[in-house]
BAFI-3210 file (N, C-alpha, C; in Angstrom, 3 decimals, decimal comma, padded with zeros to 6 digits):
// residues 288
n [1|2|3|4|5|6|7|8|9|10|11|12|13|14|15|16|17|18|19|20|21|22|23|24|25|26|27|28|29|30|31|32|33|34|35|36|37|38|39|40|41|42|43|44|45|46|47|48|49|50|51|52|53|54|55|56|57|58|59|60|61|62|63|64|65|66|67|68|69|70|71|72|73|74|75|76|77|78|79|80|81|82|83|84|85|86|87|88|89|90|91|92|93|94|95|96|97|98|99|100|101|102|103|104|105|106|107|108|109|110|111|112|113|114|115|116|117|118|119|120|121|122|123|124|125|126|127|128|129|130|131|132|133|134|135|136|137|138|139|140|141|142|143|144|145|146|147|148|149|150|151|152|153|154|155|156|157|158|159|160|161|162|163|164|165|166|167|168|169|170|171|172|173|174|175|176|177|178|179|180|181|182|183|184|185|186|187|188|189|190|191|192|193|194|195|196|197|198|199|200|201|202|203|204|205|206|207|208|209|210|211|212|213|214|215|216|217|218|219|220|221|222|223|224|225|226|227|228|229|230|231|232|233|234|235|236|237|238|239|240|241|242|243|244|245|246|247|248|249|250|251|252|253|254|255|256|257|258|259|260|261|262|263|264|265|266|267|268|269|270|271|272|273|274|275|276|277|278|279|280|281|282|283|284|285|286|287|288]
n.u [000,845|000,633|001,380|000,433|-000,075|000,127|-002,195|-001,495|-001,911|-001,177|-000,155|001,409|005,061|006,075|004,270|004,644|007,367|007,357|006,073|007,369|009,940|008,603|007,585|010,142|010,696|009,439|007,034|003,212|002,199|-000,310|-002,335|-004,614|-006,002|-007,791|-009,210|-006,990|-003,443|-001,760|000,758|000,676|000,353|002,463|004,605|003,823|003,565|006,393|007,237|006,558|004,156|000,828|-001,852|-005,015|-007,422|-010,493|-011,347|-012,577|-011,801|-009,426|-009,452|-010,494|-008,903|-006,483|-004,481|-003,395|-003,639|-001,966|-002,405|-000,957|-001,341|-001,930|-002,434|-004,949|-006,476|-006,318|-008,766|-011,158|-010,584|-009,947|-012,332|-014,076|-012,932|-013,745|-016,183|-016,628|-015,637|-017,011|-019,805|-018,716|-018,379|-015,518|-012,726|-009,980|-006,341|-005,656|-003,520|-002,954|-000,313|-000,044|000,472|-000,725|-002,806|-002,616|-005,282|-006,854|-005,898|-007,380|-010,000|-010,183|-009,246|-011,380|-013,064|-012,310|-012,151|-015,352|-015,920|-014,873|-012,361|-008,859|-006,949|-003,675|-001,252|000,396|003,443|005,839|008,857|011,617|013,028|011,505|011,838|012,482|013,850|016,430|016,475|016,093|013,219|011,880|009,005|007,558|005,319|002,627|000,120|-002,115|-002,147|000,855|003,121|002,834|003,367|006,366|007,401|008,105|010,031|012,629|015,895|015,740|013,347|012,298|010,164|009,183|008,142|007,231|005,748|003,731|000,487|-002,335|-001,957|000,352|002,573|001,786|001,927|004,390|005,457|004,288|005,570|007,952|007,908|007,017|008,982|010,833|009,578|008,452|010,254|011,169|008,847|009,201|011,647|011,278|009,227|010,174|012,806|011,185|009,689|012,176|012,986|010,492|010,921|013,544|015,842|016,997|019,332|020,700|020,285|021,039|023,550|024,712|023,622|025,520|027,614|027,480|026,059|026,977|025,586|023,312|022,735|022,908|020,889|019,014|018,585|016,989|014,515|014,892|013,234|010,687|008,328|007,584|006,947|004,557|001,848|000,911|001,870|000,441|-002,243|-000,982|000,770|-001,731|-002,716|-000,774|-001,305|-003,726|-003,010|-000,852|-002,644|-004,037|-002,256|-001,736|-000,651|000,494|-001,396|-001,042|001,717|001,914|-000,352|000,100|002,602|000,861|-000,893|001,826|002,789|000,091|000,353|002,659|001,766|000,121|001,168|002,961|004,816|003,861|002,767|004,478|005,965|007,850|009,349|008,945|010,293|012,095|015,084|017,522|017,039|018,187|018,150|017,225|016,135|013,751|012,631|011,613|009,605|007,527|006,967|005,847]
n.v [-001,193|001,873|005,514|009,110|011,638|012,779|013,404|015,469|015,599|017,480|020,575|020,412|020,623|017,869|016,774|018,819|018,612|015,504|016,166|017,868|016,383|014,130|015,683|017,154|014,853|013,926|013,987|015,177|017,137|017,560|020,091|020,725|023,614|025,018|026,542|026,461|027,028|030,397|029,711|027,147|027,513|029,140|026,794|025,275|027,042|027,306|024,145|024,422|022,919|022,482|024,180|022,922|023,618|022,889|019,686|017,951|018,403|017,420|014,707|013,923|014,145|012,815|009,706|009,068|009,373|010,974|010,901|013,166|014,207|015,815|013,880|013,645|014,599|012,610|010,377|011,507|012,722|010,767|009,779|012,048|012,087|009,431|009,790|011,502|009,593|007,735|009,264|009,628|007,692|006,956|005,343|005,035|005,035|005,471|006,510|006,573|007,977|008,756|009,226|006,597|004,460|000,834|-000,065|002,010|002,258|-000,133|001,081|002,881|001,629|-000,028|002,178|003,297|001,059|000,381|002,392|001,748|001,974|001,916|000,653|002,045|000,956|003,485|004,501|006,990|007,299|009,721|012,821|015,821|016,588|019,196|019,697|018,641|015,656|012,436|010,843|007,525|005,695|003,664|000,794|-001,065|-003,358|-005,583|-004,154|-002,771|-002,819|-001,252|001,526|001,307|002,327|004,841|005,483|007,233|008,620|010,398|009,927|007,160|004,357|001,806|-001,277|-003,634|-005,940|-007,134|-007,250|-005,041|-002,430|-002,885|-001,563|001,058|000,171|-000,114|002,426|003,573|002,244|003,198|005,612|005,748|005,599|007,555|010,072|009,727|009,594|011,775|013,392|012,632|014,133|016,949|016,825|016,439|018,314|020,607|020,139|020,724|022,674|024,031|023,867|025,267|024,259|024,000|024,706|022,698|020,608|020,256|020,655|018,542|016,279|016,984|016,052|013,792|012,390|012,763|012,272|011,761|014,282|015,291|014,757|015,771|018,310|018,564|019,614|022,017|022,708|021,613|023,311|023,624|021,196|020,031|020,207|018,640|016,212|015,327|014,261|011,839|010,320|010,190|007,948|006,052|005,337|004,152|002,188|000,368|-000,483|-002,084|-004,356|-005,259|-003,849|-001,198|002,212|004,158|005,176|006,967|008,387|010,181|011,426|012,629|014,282|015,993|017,274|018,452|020,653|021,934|022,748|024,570|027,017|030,094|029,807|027,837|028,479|028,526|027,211|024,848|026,600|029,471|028,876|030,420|030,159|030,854|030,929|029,950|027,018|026,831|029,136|028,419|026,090|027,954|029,641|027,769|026,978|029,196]
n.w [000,000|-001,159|-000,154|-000,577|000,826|003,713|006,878|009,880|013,184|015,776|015,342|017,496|019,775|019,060|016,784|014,752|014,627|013,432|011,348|009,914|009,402|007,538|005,632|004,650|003,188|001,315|001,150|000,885|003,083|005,292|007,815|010,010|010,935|012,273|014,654|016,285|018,202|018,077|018,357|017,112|014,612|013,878|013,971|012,079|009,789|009,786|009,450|006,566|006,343|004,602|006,015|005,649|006,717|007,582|010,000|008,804|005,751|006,674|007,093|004,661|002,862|003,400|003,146|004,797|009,014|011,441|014,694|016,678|019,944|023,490|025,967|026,679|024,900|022,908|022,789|021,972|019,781|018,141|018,197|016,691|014,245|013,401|013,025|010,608|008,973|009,008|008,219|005,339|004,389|004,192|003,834|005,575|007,194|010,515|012,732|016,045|017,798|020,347|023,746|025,616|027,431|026,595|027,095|026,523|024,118|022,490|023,138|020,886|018,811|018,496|017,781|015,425|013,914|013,886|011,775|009,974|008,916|009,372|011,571|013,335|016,208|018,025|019,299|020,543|021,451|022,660|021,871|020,084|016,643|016,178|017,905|017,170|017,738|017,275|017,444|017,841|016,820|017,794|016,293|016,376|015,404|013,175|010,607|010,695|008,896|007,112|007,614|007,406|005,409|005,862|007,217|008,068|008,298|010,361|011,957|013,173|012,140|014,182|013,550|016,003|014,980|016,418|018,700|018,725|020,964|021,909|021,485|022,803|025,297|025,712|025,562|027,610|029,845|029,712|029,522|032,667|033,789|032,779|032,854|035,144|037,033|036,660|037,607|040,486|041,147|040,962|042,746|045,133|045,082|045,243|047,454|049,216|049,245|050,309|053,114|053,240|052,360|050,064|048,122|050,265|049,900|046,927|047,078|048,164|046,288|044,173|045,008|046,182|044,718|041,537|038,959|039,579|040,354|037,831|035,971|037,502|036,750|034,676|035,864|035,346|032,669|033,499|033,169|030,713|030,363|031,905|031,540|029,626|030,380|032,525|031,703|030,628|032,953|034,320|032,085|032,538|034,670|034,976|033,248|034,918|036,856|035,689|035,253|037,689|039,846|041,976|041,143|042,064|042,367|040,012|040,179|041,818|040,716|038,275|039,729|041,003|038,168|037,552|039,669|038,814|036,460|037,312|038,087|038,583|036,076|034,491|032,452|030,607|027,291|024,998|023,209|024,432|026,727|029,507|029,292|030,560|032,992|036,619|038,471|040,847|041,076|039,344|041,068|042,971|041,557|041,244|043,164|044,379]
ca.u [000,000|001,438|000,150|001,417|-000,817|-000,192|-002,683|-000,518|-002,536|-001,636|001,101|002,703|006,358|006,628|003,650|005,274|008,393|007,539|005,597|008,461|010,647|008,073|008,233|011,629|011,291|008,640|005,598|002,638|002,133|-001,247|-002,798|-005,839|-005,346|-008,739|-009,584|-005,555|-003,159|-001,203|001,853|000,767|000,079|004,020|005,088|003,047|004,537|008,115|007,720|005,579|002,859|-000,128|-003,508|-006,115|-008,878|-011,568|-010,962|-013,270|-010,802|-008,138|-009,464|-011,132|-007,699|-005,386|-004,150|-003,155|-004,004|-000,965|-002,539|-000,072|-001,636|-001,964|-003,422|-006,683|-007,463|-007,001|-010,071|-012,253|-010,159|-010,527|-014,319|-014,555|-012,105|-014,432|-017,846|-016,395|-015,623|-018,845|-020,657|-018,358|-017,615|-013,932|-011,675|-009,051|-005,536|-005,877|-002,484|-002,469|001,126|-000,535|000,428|-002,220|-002,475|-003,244|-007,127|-007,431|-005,473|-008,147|-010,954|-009,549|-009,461|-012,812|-013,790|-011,785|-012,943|-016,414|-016,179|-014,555|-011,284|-007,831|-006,612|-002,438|-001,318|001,651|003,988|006,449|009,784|012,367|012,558|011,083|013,329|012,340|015,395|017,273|016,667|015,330|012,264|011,258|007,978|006,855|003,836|001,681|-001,441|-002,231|-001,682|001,884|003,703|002,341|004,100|007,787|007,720|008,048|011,245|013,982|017,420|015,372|011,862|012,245|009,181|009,679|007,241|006,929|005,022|002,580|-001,052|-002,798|-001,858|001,706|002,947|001,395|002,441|006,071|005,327|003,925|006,401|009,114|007,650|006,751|010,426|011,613|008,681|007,931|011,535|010,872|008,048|010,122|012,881|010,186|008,882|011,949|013,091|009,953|009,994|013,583|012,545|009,350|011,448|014,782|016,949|016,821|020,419|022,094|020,077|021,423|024,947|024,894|023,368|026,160|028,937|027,638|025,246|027,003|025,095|021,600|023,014|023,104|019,440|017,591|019,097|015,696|013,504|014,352|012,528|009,478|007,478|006,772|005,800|003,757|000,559|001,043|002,015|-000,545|-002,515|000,105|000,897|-002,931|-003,016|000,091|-001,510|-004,181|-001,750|-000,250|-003,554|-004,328|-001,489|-002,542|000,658|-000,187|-001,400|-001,234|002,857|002,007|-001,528|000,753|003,128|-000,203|-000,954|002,980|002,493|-000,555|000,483|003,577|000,992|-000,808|002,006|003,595|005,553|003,427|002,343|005,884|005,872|009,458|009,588|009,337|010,917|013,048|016,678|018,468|016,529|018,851|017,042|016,499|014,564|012,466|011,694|010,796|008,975|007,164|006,265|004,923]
ca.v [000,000|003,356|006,975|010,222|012,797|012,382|014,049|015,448|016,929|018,648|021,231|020,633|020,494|016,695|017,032|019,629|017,729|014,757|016,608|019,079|015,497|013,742|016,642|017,134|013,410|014,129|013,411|015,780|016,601|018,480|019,734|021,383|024,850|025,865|026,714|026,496|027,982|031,373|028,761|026,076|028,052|029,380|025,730|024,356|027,738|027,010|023,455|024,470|022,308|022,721|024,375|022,309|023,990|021,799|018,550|017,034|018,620|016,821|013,034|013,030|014,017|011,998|008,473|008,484|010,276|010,620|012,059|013,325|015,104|015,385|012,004|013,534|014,938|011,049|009,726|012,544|013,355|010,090|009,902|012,835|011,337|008,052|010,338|011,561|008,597|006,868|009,722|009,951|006,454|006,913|004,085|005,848|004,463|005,862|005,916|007,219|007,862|009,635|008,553|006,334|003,192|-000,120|-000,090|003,385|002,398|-000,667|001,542|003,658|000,638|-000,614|003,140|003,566|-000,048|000,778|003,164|000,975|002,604|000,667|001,554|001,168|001,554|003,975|005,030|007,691|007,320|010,284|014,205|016,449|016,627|020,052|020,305|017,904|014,858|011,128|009,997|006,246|005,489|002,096|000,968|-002,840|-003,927|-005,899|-003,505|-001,554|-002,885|-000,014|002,653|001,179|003,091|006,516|005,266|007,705|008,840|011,546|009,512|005,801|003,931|000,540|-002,449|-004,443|-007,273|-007,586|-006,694|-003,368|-001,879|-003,644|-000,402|001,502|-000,446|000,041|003,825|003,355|001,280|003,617|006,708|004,984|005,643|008,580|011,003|009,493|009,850|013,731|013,932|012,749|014,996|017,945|017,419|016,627|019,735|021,972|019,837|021,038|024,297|024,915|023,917|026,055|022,893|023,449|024,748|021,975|018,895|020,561|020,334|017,065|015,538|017,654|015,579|012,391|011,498|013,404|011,516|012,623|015,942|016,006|014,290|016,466|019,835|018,670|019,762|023,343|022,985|021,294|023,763|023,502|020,217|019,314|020,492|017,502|015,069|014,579|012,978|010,902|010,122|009,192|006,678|005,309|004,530|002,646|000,696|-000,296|-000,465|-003,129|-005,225|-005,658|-003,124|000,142|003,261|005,479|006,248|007,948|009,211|011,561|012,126|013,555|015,550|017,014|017,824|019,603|021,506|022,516|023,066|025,425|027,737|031,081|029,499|026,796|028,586|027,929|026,208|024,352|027,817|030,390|028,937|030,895|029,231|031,780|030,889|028,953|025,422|027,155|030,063|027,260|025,578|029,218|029,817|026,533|026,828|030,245]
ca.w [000,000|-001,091|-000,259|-000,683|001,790|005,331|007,885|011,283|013,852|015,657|015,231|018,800|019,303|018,617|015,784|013,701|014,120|012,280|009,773|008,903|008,542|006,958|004,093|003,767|002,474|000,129|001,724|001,059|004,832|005,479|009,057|010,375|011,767|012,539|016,130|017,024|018,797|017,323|018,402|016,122|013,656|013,438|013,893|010,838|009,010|010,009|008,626|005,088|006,358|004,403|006,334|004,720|007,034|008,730|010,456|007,793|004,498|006,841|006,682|003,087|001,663|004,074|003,124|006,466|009,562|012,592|015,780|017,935|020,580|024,592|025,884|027,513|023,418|021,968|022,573|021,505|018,223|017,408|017,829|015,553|012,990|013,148|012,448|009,897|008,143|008,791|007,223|004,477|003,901|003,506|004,632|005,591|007,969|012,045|013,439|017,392|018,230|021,469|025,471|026,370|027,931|025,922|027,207|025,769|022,568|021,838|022,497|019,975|017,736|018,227|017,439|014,090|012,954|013,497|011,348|008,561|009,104|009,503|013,090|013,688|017,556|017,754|020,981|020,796|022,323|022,562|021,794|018,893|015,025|016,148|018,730|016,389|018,206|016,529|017,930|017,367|016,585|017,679|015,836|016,652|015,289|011,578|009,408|011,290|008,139|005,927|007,711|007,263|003,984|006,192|007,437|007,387|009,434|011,204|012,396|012,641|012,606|013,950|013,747|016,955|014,708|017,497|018,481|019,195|022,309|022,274|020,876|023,638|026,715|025,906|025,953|029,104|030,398|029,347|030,398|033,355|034,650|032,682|033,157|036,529|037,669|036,950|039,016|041,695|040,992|040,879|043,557|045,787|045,380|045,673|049,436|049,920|049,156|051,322|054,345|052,966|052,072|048,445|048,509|051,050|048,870|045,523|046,998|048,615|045,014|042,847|045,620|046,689|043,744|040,440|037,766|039,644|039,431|036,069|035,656|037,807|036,132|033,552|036,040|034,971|031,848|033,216|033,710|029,857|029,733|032,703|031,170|028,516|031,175|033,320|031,547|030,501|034,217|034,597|031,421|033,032|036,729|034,342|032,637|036,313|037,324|035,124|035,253|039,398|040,179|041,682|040,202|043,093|042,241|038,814|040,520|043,027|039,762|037,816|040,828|041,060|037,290|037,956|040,422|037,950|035,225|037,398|038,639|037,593|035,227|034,205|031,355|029,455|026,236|024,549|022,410|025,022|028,614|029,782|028,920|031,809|034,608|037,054|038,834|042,245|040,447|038,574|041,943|043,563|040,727|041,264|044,852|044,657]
c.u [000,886|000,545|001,111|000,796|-001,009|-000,978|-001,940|-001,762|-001,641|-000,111|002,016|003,750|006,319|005,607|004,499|006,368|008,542|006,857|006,483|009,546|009,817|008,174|009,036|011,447|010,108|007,089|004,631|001,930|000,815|-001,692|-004,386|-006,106|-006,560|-008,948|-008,070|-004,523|-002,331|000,434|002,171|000,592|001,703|004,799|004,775|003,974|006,035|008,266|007,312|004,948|001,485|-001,359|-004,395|-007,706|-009,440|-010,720|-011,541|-012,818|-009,840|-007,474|-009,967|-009,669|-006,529|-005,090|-004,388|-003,044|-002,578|-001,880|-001,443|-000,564|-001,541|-003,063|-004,394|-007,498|-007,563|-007,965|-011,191|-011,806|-010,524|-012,051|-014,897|-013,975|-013,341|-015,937|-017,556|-016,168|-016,647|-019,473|-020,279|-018,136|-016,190|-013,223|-010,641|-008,104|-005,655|-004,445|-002,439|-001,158|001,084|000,315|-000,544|-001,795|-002,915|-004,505|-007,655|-007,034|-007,074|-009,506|-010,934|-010,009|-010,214|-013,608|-013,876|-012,400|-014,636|-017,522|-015,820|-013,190|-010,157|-006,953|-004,670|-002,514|000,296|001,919|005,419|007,379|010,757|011,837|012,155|012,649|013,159|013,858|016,321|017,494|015,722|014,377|012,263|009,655|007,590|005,460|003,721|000,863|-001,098|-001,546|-000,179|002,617|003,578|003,421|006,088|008,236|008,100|008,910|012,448|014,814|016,856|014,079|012,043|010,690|009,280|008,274|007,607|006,158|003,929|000,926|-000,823|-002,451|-000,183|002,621|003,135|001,717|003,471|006,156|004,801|004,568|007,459|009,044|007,103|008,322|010,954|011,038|008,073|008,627|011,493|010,069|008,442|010,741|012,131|009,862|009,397|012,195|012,245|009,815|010,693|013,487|011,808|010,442|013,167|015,998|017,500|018,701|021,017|021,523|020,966|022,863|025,203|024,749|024,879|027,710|028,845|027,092|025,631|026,026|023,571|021,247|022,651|021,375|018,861|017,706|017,697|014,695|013,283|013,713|011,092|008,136|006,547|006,113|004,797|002,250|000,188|001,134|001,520|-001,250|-002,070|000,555|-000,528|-003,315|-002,094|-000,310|-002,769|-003,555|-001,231|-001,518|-004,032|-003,810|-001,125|-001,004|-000,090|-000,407|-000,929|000,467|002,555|000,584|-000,964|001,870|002,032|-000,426|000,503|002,839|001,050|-000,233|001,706|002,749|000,409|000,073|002,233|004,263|004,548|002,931|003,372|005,579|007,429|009,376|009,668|009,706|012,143|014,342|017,923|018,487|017,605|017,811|016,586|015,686|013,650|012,041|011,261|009,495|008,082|006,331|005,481|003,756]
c.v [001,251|004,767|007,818|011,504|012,454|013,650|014,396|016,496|015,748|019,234|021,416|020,821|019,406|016,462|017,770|018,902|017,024|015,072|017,211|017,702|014,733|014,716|017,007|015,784|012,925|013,836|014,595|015,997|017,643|018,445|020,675|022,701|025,853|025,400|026,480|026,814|028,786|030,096|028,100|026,578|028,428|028,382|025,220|025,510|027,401|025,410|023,663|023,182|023,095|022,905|023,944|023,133|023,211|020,421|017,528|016,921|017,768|015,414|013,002|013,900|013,762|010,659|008,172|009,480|009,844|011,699|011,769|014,295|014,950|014,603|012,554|014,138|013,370|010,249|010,292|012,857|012,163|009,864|010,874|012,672|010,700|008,523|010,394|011,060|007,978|007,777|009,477|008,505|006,156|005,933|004,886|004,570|005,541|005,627|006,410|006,786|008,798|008,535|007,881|004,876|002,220|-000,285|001,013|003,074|001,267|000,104|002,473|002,479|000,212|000,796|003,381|001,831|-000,278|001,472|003,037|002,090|001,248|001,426|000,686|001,754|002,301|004,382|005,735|007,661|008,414|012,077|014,397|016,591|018,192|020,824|019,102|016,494|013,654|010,630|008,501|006,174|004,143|001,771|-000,593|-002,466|-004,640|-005,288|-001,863|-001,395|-001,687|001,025|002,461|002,196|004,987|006,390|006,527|008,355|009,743|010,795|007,891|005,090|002,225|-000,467|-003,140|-005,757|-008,119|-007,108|-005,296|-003,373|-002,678|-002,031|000,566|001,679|-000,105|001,351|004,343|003,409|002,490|005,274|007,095|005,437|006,846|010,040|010,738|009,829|011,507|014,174|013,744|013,955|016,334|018,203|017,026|017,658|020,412|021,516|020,190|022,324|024,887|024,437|024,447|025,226|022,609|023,195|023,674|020,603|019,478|020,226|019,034|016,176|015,513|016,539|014,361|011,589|012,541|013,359|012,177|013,391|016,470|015,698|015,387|017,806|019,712|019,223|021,388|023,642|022,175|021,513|024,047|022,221|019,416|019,555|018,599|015,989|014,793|014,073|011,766|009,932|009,180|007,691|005,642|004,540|003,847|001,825|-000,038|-001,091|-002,186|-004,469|-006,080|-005,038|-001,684|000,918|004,339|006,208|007,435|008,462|010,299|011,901|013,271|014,737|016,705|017,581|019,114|020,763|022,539|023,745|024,436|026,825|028,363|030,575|027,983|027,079|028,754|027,437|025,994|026,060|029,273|030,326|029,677|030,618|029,906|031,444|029,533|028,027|026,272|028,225|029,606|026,741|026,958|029,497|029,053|026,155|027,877|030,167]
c.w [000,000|-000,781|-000,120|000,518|003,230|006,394|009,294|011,985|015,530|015,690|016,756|018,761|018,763|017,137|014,482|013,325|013,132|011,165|009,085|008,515|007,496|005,134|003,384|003,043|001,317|000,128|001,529|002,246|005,073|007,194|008,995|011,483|012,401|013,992|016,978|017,350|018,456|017,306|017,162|015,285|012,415|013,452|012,564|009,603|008,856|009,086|007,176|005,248|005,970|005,319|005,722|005,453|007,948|008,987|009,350|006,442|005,243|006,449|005,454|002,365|002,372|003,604|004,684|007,461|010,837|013,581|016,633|018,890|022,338|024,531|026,364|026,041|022,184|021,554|021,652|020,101|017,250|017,177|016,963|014,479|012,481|012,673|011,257|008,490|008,077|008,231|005,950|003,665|003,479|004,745|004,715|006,914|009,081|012,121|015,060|017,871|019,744|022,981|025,924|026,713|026,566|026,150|026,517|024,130|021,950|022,111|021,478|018,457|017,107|017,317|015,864|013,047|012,901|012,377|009,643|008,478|009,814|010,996|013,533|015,130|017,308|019,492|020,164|021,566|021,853|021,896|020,364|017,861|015,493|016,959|018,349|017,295|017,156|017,104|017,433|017,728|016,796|017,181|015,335|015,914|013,778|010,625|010,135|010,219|007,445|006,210|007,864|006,110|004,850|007,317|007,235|008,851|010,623|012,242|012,104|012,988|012,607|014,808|014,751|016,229|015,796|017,440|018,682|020,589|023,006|022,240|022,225|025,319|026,803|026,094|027,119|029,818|030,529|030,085|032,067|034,503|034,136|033,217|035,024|037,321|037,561|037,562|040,029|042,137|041,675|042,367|045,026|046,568|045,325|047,357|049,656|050,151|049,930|052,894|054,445|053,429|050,923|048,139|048,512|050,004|047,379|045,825|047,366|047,752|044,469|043,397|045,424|045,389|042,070|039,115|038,325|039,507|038,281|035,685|036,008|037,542|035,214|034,341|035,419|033,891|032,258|033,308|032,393|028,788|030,598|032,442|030,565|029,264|032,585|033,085|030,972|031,907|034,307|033,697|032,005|034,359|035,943|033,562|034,071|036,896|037,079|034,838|037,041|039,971|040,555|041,146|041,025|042,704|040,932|038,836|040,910|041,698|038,758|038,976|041,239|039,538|036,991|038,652|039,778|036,713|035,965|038,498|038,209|036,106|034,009|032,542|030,206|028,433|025,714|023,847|022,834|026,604|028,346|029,946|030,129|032,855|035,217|037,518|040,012|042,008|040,156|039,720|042,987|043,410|041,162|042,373|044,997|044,262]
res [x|x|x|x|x|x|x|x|x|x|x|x|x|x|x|x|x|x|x|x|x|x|x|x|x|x|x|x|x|x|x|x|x|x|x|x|x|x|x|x|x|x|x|x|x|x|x|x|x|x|x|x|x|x|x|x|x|x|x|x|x|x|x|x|x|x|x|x|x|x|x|x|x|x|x|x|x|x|x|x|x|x|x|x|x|x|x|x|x|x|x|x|x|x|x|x|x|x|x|x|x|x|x|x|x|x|x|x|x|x|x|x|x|x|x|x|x|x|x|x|x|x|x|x|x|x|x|x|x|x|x|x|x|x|x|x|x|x|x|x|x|x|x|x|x|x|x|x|x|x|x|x|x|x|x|x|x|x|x|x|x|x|x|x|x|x|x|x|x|x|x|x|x|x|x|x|x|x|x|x|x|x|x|x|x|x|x|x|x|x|x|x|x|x|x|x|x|x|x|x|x|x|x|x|x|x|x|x|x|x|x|x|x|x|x|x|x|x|x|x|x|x|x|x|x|x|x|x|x|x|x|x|x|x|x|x|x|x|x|x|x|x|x|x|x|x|x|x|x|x|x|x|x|x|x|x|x|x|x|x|x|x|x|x|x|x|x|x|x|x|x|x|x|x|x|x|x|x|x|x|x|x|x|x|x|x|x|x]
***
């Protein structure tokens, strides 16, 4: 199966990303810019991603649709994908490369094959082509084969040869420890801080534990992505949930991300944090 018009929504950082590689490599890459944010707007510009308009110009001239979006807009984008197609009758390929657990990816599945639509499961590992980094793309279900063809040095997309929601789990799994290990970190030091320790823990890390040092220097940017990762956090404590492992550690990680999300600073995005600010300003910031 070949196609040339790939659908990307939405122009996030990691969205735009693989649309602006996807095009360098010849892909006609279209998105949907209505009702979204002046941001995405200069992201989709920056890569020469086509504005097609409505969500409904997006799927009747997509081969193939990539949502990349935050995990609490997956469900719902797809359910308006899947109308879409049932009115229209267009078979179209679903890919969710979103944060969600494997229970959320097969209702996803069931939704898009309802609808006579071909549903792949996708998971996302690693940063945006946007700050020159390689994501991998893991992508399960029947039909994952298709998207090997959109292979290249910048965006790997690699078949797992498994079911739906195999894809998913490992993005779970994975973020499970890297994103979880930052809510730690986070909120660590915002404790060290309300009892004016931030200081003596920052030096005692930088001596006794160098290597943690260097890790938890990420919290100073996470004040522009904890919006995005809470509900990421929450699909994750149902993935635990479900496997008879608790949820409650990446319940109290959603809740330190909130509380990030909803702080002076919280309203950051990768394109305008403040790159100056030292770490003990960011957890000031953070507590106030």
């Amino acid at each position: 199966m070949r196609f040339d018009t790939i659908g990307v929504m939405s122009m996030g950082d990691m969205g735009s990303g693989v649309a602006g590689v996807l095009k360098q490599n010849g892909f006609n890459v279209i998105t949907s810019l209505e009702n979204r944010s002046k941001d995405s707007i200069i992201r989709a510009r920056e890569n020469k991603i086509t504005d097609i308009g409505s969500l409904r110009n997006l799927v009747e001239k997509s081969d193939i649709i990539l949502s990349i979006l935050v995990p609490s807009h997956a469900l719902s984008f797809a359910q308006d994908v899947a109308s879409i197609m049932t009115n229209s009758n267009l078979k179209k390929i679903f890919v969710d490369c979103n944060a969600i657990s494997p229970q959320t990816s097969e209702s996803i599945n069931y939704i898009i094959q309802e609808s006579n639509g071909i549903f792949i499961d996708g998971g996302i590992i690693g940063g945006s082509p946007r700050s020159g980094e390689k994501p991998r793309i893991y992508i399960s279900g029947e039909h994952a084969n298709v998207l090997e063809q959109l292979n290249s040095e910048d965006v790997e997309f690699v078949n797992m040869n498994s079911n739906i929601g195999s894809a998913s789990g490992l993005k779970m799994t994975y973020a499970a420890i890297t994103k979880g290990t930052a809510a730690l970190y986070a909120a660590s030091l915002m404790t060290a801080d309300h009892f004016g320790l931030l200081e003596n823990l920052l030096g005692e890390l930088q001596y006794s534990q160098p290597k943690v040092f260097d890790s938890i220097k990420s919290v100073n940017s996470i004040s522009a992505k904890a919006f995005r990762w809470i509900g990421e956090m929450e699909e994750i404590a149902d993935t635990f949930s479900s496997s008879n492992n608790s949820e409650k550690i990446h319940q109290g990680a959603a809740e330190t991300f909130r509380k990030i999300a909803s702080s002076p600073i919280g309203h950051e995005r990768v394109d305008s944090i403040d790159k100056n600010r030292k770490i003990i300003e960011t957890i000031n910031l953070l507590n106030s």
